[in-house]
The first five atom37 places (N, CA, C, CB, O) and aatype in JSON, in Angstrom:
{
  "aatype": [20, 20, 20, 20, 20, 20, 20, 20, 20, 20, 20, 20, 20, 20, 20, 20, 20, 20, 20, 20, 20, 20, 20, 20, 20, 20, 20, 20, 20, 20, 20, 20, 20, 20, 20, 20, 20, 20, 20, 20, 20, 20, 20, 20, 20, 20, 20, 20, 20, 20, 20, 20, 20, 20, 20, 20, 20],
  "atom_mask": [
    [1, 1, 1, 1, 1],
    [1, 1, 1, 1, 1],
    [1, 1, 1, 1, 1],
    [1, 1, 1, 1, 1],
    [1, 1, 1, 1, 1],
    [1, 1, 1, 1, 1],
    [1, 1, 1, 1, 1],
    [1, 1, 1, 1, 1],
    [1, 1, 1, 1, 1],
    [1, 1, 1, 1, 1],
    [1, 1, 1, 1, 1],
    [1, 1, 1, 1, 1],
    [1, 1, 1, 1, 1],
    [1, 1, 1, 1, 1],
    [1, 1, 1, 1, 1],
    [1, 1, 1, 1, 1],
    [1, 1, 1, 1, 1],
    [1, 1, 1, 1, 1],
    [1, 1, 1, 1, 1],
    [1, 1, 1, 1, 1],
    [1, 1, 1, 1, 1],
    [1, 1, 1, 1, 1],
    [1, 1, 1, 1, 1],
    [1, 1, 1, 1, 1],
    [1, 1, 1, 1, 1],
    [1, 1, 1, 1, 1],
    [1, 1, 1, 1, 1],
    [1, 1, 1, 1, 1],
    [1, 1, 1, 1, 1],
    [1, 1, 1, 1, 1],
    [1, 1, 1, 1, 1],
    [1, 1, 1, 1, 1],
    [1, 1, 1, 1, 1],
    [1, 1, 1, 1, 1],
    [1, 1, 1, 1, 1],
    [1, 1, 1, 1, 1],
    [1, 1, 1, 1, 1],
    [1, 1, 1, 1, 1],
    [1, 1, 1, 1, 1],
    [1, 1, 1, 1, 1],
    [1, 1, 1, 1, 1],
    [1, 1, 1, 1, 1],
    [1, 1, 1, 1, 1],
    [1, 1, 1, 1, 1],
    [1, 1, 1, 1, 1],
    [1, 1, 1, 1, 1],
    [1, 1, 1, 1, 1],
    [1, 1, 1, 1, 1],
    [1, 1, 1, 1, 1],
    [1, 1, 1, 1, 1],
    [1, 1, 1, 1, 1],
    [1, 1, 1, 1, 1],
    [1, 1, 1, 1, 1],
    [1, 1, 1, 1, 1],
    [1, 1, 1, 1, 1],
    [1, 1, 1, 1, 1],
    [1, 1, 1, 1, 1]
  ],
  "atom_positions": [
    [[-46.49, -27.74, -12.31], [-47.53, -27.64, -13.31], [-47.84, -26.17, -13.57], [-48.8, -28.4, -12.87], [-48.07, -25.43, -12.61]],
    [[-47.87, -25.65, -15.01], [-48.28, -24.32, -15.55], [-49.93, -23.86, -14.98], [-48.21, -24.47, -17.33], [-50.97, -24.51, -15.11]],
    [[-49.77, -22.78, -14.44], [-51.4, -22.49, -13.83], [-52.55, -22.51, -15.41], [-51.46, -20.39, -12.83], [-52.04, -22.24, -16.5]],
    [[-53.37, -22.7, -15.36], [-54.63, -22.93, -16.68], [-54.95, -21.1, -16.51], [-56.56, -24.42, -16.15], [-54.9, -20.48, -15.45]],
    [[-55.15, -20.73, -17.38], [-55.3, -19.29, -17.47], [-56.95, -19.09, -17.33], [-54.63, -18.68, -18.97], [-57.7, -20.06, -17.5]],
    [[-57.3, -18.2, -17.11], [-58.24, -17.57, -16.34], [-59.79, -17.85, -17.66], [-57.58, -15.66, -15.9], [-60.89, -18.3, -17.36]],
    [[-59.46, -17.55, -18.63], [-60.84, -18.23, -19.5], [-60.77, -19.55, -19.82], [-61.11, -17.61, -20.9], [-61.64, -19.93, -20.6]],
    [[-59.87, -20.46, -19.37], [-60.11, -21.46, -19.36], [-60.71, -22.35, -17.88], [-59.07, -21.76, -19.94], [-61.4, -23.35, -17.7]],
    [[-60.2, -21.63, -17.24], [-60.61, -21.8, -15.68], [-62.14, -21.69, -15.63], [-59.91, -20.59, -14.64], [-63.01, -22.48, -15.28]],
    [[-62.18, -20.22, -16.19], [-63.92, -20.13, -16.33], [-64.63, -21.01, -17.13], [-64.4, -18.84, -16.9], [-65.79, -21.34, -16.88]],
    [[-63.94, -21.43, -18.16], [-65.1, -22.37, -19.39], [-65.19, -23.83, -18.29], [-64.06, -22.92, -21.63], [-66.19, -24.53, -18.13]],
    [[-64.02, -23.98, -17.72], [-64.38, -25.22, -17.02], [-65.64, -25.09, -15.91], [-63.05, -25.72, -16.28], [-66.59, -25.85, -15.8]],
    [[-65.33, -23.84, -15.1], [-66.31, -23.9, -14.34], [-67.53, -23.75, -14.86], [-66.15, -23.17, -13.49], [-68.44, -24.46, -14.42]],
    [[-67.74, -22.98, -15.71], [-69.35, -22.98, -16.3], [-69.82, -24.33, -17.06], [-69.55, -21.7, -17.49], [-70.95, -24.52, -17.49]],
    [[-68.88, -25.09, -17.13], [-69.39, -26.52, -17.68], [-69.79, -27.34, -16.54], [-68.26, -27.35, -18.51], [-70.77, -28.08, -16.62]],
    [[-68.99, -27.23, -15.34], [-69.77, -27.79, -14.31], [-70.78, -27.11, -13.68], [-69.06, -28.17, -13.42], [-71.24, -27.93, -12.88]],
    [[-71.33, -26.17, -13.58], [-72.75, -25.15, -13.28], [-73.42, -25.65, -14.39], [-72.62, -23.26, -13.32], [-74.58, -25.88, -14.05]],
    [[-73.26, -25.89, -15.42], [-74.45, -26.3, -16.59], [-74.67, -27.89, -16.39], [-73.89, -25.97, -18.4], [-75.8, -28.36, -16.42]],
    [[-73.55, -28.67, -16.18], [-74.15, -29.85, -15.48], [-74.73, -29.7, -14.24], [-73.27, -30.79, -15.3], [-75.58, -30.59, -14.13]],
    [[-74.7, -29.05, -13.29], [-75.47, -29.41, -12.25], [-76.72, -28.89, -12.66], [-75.01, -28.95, -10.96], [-77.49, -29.38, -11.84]],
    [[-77.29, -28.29, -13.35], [-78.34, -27.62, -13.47], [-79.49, -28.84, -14.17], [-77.97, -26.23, -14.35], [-80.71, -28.85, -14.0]],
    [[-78.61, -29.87, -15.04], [-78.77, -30.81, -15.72], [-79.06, -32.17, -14.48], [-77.48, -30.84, -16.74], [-79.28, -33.35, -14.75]],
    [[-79.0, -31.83, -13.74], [-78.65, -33.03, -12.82], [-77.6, -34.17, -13.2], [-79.88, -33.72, -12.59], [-77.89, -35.33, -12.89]],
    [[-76.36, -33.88, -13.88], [-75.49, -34.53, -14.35], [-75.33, -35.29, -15.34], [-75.25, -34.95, -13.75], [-74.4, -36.05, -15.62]],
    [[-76.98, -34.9, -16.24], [-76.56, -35.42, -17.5], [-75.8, -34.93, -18.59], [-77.42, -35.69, -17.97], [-76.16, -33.9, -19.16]],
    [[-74.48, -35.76, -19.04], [-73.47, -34.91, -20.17], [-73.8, -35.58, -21.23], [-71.74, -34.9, -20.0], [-73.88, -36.81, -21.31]],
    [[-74.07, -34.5, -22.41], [-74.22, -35.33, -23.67], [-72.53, -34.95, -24.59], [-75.94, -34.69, -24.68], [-71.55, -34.28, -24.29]],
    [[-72.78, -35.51, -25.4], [-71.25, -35.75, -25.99], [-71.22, -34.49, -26.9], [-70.95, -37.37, -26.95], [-70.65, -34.83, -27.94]],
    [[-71.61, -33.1, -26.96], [-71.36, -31.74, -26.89], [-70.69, -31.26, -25.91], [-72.33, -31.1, -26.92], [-69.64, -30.62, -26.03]],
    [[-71.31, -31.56, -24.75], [-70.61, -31.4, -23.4], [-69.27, -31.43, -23.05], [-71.0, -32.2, -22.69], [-68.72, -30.44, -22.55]],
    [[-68.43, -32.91, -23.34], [-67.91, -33.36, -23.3], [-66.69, -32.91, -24.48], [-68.58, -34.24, -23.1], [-65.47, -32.91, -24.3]],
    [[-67.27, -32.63, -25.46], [-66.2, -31.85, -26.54], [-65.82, -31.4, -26.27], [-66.2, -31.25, -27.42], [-64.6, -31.41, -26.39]],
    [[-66.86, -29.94, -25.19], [-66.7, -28.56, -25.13], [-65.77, -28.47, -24.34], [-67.75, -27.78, -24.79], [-64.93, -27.59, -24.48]],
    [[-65.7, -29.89, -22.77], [-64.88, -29.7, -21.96], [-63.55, -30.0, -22.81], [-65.19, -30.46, -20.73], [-62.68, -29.13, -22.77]],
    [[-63.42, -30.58, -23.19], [-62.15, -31.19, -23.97], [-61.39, -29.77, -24.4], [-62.64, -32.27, -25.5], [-60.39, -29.21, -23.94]],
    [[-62.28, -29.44, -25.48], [-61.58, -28.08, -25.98], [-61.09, -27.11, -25.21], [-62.34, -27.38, -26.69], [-60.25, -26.3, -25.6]],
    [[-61.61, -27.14, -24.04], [-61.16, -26.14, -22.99], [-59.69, -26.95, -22.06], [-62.75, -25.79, -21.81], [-58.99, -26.17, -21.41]],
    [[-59.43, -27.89, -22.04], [-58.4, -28.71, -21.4], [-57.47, -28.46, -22.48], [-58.73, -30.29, -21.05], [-56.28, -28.42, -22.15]],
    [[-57.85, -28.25, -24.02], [-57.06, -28.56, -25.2], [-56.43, -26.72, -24.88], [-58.15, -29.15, -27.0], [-55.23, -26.6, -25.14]],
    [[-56.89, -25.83, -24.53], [-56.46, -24.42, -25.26], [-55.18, -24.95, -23.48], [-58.16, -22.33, -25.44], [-53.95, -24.99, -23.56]],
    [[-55.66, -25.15, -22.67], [-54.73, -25.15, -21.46], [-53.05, -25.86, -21.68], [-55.61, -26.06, -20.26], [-51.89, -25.51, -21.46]],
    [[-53.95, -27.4, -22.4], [-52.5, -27.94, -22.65], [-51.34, -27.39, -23.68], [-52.71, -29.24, -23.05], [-50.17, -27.78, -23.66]],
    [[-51.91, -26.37, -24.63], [-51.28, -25.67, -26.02], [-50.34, -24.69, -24.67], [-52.78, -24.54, -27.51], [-49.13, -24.57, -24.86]],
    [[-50.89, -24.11, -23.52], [-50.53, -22.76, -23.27], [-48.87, -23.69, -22.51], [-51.96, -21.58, -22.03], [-47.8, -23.08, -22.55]],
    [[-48.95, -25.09, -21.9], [-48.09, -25.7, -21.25], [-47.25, -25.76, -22.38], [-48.48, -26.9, -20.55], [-46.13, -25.28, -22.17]],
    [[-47.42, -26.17, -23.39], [-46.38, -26.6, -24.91], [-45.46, -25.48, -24.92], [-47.28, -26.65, -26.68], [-44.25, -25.49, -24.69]],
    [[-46.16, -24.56, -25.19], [-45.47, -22.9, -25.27], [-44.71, -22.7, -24.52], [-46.23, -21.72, -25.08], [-43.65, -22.19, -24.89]],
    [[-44.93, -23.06, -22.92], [-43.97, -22.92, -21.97], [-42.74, -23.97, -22.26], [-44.64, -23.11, -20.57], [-41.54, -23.72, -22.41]],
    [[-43.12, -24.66, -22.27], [-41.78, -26.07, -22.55], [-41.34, -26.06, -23.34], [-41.92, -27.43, -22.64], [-40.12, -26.2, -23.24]],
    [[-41.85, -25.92, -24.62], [-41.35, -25.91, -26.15], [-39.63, -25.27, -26.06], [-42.57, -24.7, -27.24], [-38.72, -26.01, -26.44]],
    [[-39.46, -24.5, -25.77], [-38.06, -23.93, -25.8], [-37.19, -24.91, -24.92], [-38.0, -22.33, -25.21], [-36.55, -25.71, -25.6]],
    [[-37.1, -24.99, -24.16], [-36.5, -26.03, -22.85], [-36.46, -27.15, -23.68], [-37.54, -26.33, -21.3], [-35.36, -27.33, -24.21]],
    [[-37.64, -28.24, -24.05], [-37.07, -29.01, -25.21], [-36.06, -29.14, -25.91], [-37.52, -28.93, -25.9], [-35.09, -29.89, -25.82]],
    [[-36.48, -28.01, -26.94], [-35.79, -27.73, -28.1], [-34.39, -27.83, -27.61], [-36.17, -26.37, -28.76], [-33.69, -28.75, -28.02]],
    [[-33.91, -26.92, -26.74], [-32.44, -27.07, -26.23], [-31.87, -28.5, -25.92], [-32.3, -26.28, -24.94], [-30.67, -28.74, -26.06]],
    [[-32.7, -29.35, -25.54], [-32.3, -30.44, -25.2], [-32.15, -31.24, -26.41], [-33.07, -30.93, -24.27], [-31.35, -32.16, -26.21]],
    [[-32.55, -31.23, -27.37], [-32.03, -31.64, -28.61], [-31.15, -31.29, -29.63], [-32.7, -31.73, -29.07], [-31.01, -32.03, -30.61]]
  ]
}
């Protein structure tokens, strides 16, 4: 597995420090925000693979 790069590492962690602060309530902002941050990680894995693919076709 491709390591998650370092501002995404952080957006994750500051989403869990803002829930605990919440006592674990996530509202569905929350939940975007985490998304979007899983979303920039999985683009950075594509990039890596994308070529390796391609050859295989």
């Amino acid at each position: 597995m491709v390591p998650m790069a370092k501002h995404d590492v952080l957006g994750v962690i500051k989403f869990l420090q803002d829930n605990k602060q919440r006592d674990g309530e996530v509202s569905l902002g929350d939940v975007m925000r985490l998304t979007e941050v899983m979303a920039g990680d999985f683009k950075s894995v594509l990039h890596l693979y994308a070529p390796s693919m391609r050859q295989e076709f």
